[in-house]
Every structure is written in C-alpha cells, then in structure tokens.
PDB file with one MODEL, atoms N, CA, C and O in Angstrom:
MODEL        1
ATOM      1  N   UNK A   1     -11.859  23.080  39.146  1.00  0.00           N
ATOM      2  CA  UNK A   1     -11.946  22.545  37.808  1.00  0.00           C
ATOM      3  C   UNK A   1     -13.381  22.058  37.595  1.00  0.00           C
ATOM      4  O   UNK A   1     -14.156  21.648  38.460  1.00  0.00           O
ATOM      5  N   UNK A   2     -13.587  22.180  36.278  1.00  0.00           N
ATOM      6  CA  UNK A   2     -15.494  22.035  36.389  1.00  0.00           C
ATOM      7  C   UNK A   2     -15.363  20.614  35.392  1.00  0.00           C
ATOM      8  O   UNK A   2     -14.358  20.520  34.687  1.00  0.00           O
ATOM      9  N   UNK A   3     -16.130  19.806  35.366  1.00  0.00           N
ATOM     10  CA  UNK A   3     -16.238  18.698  34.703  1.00  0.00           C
ATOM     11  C   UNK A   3     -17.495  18.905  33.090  1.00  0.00           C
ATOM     12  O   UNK A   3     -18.393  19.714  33.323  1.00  0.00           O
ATOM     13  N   UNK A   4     -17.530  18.462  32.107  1.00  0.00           N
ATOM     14  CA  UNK A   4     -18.120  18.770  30.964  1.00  0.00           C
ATOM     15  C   UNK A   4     -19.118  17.247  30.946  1.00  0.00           C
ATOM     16  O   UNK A   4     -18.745  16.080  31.057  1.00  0.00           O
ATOM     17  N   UNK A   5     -20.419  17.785  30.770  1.00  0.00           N
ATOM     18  CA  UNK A   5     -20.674  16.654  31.196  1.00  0.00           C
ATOM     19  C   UNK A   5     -21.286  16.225  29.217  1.00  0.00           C
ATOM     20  O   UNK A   5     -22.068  16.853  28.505  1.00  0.00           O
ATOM     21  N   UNK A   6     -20.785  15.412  29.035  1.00  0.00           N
ATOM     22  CA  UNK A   6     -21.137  14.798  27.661  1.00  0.00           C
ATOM     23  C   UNK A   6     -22.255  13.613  27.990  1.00  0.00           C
ATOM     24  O   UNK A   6     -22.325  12.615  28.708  1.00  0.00           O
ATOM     25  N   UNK A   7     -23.360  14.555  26.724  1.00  0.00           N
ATOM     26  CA  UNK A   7     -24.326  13.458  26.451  1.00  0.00           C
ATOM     27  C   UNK A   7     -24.475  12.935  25.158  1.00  0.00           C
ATOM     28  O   UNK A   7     -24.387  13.607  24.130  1.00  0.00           O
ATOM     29  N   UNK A   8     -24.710  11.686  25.218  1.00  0.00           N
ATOM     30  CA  UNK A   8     -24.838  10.653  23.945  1.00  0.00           C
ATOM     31  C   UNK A   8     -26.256  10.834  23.638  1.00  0.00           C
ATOM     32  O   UNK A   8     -27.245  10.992  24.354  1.00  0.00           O
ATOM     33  N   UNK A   9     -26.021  10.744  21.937  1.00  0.00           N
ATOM     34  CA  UNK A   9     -27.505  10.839  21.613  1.00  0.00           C
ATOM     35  C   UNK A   9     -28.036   9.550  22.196  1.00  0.00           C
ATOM     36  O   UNK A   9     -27.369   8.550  22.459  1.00  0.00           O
ATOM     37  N   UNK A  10     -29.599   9.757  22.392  1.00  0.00           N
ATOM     38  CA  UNK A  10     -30.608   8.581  22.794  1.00  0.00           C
ATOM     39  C   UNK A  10     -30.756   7.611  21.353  1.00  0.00           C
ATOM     40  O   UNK A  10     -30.970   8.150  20.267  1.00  0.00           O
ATOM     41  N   UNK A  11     -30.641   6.410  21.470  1.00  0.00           N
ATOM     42  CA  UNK A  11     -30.929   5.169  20.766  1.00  0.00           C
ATOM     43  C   UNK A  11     -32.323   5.641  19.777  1.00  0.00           C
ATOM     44  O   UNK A  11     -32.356   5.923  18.579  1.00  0.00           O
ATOM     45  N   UNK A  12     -33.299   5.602  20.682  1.00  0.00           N
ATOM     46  CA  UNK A  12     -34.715   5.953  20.204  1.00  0.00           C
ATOM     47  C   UNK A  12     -34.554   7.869  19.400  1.00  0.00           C
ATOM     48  O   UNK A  12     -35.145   8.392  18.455  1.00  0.00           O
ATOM     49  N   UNK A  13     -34.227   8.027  19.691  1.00  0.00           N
ATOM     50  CA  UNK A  13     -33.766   9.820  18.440  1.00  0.00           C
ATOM     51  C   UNK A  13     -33.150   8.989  17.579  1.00  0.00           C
ATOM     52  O   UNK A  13     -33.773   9.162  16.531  1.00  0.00           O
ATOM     53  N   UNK A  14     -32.181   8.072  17.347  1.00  0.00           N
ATOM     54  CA  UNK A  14     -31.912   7.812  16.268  1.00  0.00           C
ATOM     55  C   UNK A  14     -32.659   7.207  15.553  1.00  0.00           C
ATOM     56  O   UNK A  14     -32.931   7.553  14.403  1.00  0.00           O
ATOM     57  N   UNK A  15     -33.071   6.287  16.087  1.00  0.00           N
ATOM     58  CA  UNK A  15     -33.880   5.089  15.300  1.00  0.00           C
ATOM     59  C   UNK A  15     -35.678   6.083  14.628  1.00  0.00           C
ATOM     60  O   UNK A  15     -36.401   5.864  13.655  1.00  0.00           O
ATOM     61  N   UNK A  16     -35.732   6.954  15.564  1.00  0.00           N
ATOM     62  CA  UNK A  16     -36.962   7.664  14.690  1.00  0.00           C
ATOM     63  C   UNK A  16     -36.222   8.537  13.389  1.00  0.00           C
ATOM     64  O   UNK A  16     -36.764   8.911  12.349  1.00  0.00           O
ATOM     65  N   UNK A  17     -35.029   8.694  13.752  1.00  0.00           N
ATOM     66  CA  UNK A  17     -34.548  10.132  12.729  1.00  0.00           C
ATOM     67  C   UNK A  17     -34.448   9.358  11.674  1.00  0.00           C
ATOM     68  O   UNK A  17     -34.927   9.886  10.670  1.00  0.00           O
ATOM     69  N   UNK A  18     -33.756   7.701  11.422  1.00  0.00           N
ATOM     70  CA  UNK A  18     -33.479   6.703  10.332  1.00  0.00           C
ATOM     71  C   UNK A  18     -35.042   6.563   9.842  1.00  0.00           C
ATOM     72  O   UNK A  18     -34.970   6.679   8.618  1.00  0.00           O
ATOM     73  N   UNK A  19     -36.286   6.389  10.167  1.00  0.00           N
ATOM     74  CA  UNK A  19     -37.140   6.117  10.564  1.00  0.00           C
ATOM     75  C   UNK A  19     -37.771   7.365   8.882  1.00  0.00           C
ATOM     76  O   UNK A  19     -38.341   7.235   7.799  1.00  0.00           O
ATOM     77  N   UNK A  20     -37.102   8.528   9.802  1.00  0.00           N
ATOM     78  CA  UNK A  20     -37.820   9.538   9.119  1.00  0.00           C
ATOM     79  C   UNK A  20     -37.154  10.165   7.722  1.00  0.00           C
ATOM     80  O   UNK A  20     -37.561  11.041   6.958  1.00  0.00           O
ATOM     81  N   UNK A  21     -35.977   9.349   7.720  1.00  0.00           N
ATOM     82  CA  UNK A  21     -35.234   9.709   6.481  1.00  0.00           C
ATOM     83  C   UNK A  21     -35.816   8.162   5.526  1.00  0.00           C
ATOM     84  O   UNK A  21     -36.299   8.302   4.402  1.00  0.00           O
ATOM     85  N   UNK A  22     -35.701   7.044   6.045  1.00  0.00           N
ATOM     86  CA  UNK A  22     -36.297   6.288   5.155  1.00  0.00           C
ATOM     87  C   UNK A  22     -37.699   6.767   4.355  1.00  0.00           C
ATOM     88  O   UNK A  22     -38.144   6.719   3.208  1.00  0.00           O
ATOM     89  N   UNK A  23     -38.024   7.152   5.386  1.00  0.00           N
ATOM     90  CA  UNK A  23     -39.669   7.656   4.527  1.00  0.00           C
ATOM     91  C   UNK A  23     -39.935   8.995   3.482  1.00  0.00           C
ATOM     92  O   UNK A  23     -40.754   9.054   2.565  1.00  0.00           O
ATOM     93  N   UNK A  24     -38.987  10.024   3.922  1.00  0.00           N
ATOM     94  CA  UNK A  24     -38.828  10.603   2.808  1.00  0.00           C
ATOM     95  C   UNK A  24     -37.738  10.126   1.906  1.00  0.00           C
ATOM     96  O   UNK A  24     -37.607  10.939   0.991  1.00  0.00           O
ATOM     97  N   UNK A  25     -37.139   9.407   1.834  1.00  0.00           N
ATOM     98  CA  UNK A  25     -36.235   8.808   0.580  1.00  0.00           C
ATOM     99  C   UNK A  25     -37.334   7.993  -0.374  1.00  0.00           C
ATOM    100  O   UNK A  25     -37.472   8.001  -1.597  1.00  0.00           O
ATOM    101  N   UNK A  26     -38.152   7.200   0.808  1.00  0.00           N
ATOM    102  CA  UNK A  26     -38.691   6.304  -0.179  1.00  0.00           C
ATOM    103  C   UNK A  26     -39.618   7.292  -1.022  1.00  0.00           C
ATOM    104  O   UNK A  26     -39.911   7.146  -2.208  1.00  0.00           O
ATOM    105  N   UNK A  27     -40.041   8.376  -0.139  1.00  0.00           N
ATOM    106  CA  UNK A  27     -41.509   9.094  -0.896  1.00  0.00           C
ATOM    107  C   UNK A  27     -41.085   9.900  -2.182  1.00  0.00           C
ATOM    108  O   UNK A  27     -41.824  10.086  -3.149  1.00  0.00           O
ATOM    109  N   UNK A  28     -39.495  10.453  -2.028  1.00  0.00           N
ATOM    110  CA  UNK A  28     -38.328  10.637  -3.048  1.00  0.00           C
ATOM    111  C   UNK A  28     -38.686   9.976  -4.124  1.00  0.00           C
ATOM    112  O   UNK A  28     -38.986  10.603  -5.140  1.00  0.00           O
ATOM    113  N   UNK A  29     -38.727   8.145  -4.079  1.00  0.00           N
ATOM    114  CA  UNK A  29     -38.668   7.694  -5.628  1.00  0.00           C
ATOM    115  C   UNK A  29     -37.954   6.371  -5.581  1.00  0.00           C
ATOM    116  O   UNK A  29     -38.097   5.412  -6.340  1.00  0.00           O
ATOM    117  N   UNK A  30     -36.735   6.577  -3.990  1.00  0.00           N
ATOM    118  CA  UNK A  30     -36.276   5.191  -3.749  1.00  0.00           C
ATOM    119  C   UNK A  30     -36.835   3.965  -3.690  1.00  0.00           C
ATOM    120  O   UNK A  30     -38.025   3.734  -3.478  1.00  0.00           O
ATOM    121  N   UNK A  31     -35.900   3.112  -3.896  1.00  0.00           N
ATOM    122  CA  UNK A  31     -36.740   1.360  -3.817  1.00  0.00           C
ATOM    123  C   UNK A  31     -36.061   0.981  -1.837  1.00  0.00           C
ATOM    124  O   UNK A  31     -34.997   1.156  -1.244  1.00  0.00           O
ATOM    125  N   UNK A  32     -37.029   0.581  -1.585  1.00  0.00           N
ATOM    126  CA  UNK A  32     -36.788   0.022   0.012  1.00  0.00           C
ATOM    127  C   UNK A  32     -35.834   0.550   0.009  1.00  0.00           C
ATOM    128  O   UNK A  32     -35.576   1.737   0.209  1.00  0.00           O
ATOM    129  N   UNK A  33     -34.599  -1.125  -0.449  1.00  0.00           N
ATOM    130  CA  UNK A  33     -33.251  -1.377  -0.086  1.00  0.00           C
ATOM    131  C   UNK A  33     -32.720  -0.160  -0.109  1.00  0.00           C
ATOM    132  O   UNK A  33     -32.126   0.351   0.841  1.00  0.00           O
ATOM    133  N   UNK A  34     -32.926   0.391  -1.272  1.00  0.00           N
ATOM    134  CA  UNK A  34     -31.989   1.874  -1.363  1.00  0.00           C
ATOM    135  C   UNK A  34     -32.150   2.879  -0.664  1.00  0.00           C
ATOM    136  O   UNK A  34     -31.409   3.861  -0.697  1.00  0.00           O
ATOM    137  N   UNK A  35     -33.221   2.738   0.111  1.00  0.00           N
ATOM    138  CA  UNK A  35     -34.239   4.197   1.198  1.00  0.00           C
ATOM    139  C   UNK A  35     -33.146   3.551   2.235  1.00  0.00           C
ATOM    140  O   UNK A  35     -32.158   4.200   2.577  1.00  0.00           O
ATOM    141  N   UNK A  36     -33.386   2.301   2.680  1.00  0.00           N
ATOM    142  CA  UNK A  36     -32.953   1.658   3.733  1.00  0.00           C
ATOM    143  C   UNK A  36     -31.043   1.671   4.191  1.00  0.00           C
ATOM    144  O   UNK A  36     -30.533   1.636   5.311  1.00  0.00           O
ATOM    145  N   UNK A  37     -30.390   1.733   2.842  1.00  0.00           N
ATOM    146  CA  UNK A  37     -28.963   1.997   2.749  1.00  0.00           C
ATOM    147  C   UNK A  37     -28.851   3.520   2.823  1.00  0.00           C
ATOM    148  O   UNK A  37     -27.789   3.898   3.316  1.00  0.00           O
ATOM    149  N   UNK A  38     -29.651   4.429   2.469  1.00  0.00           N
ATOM    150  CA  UNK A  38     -29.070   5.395   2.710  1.00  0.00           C
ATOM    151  C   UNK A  38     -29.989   6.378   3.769  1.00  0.00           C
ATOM    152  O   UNK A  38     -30.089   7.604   3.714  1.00  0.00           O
ATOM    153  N   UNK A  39     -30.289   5.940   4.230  1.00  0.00           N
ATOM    154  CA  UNK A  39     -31.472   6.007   5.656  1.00  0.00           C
ATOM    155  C   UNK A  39     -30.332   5.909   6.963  1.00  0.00           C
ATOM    156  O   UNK A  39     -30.366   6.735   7.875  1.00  0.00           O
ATOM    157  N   UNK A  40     -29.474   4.953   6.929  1.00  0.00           N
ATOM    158  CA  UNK A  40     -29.123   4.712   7.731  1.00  0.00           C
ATOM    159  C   UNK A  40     -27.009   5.060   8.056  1.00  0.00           C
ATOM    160  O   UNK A  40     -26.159   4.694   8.868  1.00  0.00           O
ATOM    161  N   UNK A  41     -27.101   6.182   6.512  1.00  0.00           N
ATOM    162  CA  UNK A  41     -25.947   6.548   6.392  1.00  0.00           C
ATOM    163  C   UNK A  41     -26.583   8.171   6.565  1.00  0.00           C
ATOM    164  O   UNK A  41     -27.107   8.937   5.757  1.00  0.00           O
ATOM    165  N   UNK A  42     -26.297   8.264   7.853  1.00  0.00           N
ATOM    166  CA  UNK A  42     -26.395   9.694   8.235  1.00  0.00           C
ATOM    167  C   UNK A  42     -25.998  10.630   8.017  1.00  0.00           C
ATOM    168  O   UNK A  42     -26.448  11.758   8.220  1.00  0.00           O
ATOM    169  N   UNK A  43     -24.717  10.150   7.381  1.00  0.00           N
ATOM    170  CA  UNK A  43     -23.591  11.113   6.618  1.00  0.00           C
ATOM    171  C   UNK A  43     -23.781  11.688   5.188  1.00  0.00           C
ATOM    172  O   UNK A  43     -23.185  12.507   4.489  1.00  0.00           O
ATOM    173  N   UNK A  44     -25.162  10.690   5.032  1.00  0.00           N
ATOM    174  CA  UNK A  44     -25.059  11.474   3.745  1.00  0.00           C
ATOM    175  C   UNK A  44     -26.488  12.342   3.710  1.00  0.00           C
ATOM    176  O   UNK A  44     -27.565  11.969   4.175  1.00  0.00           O
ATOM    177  N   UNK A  45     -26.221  13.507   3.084  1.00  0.00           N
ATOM    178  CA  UNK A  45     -27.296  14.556   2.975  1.00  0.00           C
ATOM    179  C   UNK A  45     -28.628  13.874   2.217  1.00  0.00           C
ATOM    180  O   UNK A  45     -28.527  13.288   1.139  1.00  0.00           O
ATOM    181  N   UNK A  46     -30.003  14.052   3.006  1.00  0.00           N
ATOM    182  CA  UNK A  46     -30.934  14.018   2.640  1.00  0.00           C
ATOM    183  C   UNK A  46     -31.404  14.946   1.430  1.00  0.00           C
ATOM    184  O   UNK A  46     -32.242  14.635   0.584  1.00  0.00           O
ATOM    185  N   UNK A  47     -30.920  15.769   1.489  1.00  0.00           N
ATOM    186  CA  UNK A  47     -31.625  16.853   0.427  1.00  0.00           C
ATOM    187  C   UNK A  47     -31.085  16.522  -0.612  1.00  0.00           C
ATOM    188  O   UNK A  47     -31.659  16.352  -1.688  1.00  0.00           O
ATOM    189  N   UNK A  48     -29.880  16.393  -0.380  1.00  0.00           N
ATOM    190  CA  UNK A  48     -28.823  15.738  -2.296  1.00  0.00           C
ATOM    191  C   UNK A  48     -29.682  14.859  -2.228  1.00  0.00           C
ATOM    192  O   UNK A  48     -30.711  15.144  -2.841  1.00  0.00           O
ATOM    193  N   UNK A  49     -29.672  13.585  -1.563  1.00  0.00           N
ATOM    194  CA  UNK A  49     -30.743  12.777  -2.179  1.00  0.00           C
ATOM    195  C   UNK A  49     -31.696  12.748  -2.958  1.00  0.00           C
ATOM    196  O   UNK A  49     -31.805  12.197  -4.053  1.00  0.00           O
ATOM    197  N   UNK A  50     -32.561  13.498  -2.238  1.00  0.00           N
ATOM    198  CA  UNK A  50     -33.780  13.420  -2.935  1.00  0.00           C
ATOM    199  C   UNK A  50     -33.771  14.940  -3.921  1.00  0.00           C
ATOM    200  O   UNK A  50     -34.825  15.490  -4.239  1.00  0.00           O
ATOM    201  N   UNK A  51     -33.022  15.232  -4.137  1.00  0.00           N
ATOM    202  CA  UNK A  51     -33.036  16.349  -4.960  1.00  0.00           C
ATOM    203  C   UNK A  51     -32.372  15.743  -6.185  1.00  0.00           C
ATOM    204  O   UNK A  51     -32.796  16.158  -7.264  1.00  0.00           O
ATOM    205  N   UNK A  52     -31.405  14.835  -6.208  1.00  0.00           N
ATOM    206  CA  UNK A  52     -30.905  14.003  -7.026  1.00  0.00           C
ATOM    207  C   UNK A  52     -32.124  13.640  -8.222  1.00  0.00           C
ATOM    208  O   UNK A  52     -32.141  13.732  -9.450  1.00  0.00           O
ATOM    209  N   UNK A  53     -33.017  13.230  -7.300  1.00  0.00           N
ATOM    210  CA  UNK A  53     -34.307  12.625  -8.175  1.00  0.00           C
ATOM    211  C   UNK A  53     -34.981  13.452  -8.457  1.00  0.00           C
ATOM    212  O   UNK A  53     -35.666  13.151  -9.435  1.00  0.00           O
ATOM    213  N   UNK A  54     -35.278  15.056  -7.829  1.00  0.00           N
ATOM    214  CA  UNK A  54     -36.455  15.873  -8.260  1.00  0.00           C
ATOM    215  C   UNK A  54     -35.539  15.883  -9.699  1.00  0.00           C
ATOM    216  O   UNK A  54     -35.882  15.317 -10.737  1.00  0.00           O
ATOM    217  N   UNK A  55     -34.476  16.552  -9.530  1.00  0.00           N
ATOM    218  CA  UNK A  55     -33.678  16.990 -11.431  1.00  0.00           C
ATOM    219  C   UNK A  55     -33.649  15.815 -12.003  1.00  0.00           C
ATOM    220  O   UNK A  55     -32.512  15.704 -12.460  1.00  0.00           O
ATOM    221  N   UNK A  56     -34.531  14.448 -12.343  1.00  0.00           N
ATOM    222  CA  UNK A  56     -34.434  13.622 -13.085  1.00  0.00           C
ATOM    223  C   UNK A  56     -33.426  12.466 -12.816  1.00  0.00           C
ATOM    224  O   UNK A  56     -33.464  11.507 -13.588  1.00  0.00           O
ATOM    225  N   UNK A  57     -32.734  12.467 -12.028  1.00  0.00           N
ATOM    226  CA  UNK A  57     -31.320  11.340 -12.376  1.00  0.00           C
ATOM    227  C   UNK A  57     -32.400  10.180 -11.771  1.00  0.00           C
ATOM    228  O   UNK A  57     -33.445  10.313 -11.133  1.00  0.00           O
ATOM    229  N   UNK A  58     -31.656   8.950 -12.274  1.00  0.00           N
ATOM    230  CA  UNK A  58     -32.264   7.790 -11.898  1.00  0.00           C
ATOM    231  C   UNK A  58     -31.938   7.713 -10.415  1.00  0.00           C
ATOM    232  O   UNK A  58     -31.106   8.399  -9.821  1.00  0.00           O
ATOM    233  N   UNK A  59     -32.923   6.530  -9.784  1.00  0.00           N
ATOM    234  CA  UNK A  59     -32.156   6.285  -8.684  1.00  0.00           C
ATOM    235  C   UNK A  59     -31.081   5.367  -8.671  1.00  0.00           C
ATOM    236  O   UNK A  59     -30.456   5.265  -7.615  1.00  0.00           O
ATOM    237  N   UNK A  60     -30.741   4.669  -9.654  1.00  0.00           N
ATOM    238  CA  UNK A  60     -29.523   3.418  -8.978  1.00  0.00           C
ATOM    239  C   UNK A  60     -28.156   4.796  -9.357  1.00  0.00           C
ATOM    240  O   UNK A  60     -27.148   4.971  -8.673  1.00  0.00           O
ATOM    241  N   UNK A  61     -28.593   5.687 -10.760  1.00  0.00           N
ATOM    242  CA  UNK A  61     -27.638   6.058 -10.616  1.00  0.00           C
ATOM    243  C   UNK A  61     -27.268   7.085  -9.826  1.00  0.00           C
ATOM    244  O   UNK A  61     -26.073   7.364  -9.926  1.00  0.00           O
ATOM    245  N   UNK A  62     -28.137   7.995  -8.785  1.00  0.00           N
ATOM    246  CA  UNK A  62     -28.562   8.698  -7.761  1.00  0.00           C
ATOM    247  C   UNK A  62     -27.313   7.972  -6.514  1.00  0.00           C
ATOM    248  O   UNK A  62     -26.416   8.540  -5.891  1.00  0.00           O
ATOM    249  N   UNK A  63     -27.772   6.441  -6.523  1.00  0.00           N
ATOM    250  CA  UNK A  63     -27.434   5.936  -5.391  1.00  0.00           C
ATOM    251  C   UNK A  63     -25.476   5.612  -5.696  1.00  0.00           C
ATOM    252  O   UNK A  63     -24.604   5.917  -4.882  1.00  0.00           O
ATOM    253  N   UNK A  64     -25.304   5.143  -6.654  1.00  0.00           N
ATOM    254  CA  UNK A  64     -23.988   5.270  -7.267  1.00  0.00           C
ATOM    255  C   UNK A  64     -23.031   6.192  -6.799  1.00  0.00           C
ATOM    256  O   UNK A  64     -21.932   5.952  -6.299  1.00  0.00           O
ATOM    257  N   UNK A  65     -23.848   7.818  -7.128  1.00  0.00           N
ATOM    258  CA  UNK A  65     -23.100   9.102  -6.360  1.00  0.00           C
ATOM    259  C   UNK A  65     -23.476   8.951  -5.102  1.00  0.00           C
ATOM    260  O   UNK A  65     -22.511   8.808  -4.351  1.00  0.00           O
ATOM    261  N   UNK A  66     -24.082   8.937  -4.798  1.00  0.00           N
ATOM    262  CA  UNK A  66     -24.132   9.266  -2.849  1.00  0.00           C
ATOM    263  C   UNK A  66     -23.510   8.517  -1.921  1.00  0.00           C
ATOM    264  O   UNK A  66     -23.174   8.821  -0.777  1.00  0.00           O
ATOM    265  N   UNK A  67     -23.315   6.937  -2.853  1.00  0.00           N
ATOM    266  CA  UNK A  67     -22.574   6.052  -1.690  1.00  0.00           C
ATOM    267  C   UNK A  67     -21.375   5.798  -2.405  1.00  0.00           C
ATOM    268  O   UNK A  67     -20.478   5.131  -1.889  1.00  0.00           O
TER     269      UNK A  67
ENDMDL
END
C-alpha cells in the first residue's frame, strides 16, 4: 500500500499571493478596506473584480456583488 503524501500550502505563498491581489485590486480603483476584504477572500475571482470596474460599475457597488 503506498501512502499519498499531502502538502499544505506554505503560509508565506499565501501571504505574498493576498499581498499580490491587494495590489492589483487597489491599482483596479479599490479603496484599501475594500482591496483588503477582498484580497483576502480567495474565493473570489480577481478578474470579476477588477473587470467589474474596467466596464464602469462603481466600486461599493462592485463590492456589493462580489461579497
């Protein structure tokens, strides 16, 4: 019987990947808080994000749909 060996992502991959979605959210159009809430919801697609804002929508109401 062979054993599967499962690896957990590294702490530091995450914290750069949050890192790197905050910064394009913010460069998007987001305000901090809002880079920062959805920076750190991994679940939600970066590209809707900020594509949200290239077609005009505001951001609070951007942020409304995504979270």
């Amino acid at each position: 019987m062979s054993v599967t060996k499962v690896e957990l992502p590294d702490e530091q991959e995450d914290e750069r990947i949050i890192r790197w979605r905050l910064s394009e959210l913010t460069r998007a159009g987001y305000d901090w808080a809002a880079s920062m809430s959805l920076a750190a919801r991994t679940d939600i697609d970066l590209h809707l994000a900020t594509s949200l804002l290239d077609k005009g929508c505001p951001p609070p109401t951007a942020l409304r749909i995504l979270l």
